[in-house]
N, C-alpha and C positions, 0 to 999 in steps of 0.2 A: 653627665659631662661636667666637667670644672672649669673654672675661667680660664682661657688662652688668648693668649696673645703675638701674633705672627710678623714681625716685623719684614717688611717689602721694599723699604728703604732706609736703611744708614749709615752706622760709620761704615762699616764693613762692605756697602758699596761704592765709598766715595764719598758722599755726601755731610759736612762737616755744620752744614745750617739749618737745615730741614732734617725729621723725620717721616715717617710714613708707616701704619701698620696696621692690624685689622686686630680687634678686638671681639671676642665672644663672650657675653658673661651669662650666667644664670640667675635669674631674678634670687633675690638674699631673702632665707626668713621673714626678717623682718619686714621688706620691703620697703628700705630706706638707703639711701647708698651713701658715698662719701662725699662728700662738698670742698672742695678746695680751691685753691689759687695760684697760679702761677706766672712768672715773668711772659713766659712764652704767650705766642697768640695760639689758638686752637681752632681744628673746625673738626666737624665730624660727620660725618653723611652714612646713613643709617640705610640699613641690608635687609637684616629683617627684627621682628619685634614691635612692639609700642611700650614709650617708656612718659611721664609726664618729668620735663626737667628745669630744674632753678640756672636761669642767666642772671647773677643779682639779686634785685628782686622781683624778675620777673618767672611766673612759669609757663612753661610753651610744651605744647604735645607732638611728639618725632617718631616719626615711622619710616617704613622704606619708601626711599626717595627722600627724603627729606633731610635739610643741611644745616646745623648750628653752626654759630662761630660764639667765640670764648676772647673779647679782646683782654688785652694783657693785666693782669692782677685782678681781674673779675670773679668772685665766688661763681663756682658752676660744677654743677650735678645733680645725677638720678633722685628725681624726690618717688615719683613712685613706679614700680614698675607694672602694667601690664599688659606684658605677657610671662611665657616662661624662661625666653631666653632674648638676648638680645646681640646683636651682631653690627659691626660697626666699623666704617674705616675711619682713622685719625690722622691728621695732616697737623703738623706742628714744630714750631720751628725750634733752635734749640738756641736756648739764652745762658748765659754763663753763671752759677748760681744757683741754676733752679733743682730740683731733684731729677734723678733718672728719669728716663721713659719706664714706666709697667714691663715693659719685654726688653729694658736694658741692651739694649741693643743700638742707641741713639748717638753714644760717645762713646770713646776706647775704654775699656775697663778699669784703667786706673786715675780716670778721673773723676772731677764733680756728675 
């Protein structure tokens, strides 16, 4: 399987402030993932898998049931993954500026 990403809420339902979408990925080679930042706040609450992940610089271990949040401009991601896949719903809100959602699906197509 390849990374997917299903978006369950946004422009396209209305919704012009929040997103909403479930994320699938497969653990990467390397097992090192991307780390980033963004305006927006983030939370994630985790379906299935185990990943070990950087808030900062903290790192915390997330499994099913389990809920991070990402406040605004905060580096955050997968530092190591173990399992083989990992599965995840994303709630996050949309700031003017920031980059697409991963499933593009967050803002009308012909904007930021």
């Amino acid at each position: 399987m390849k990374n997917e990403y299903i978006s369950l809420l946004g422009y396209a339902e209305g919704a012009r402030k929040i997103h909403v979408h479930v994320t699938t990925l497969d653990a990467p080679i390397s097992n090192e993932g991307h780390r980033h930042s963004h305006n927006a706040e983030e939370a994630m609450y985790f379906l299935e898998g185990e990943v070990e992940y950087a808030i900062g610089e903290e790192i915390v271990k997330a499994g099913p049931g389990d809920l991070l949040f990402f406040p605004s401009n905060v580096f955050h991601g997968p530092v190591r993954f173990m399992s083989d896949r990992l599965k995840y719903l994303v709630i996050r809100n949309i700031e003017p500026g920031d980059e697409r959602c991963c499933c593009d699906k967050d803002r009308p197509p012909d904007t930021e």
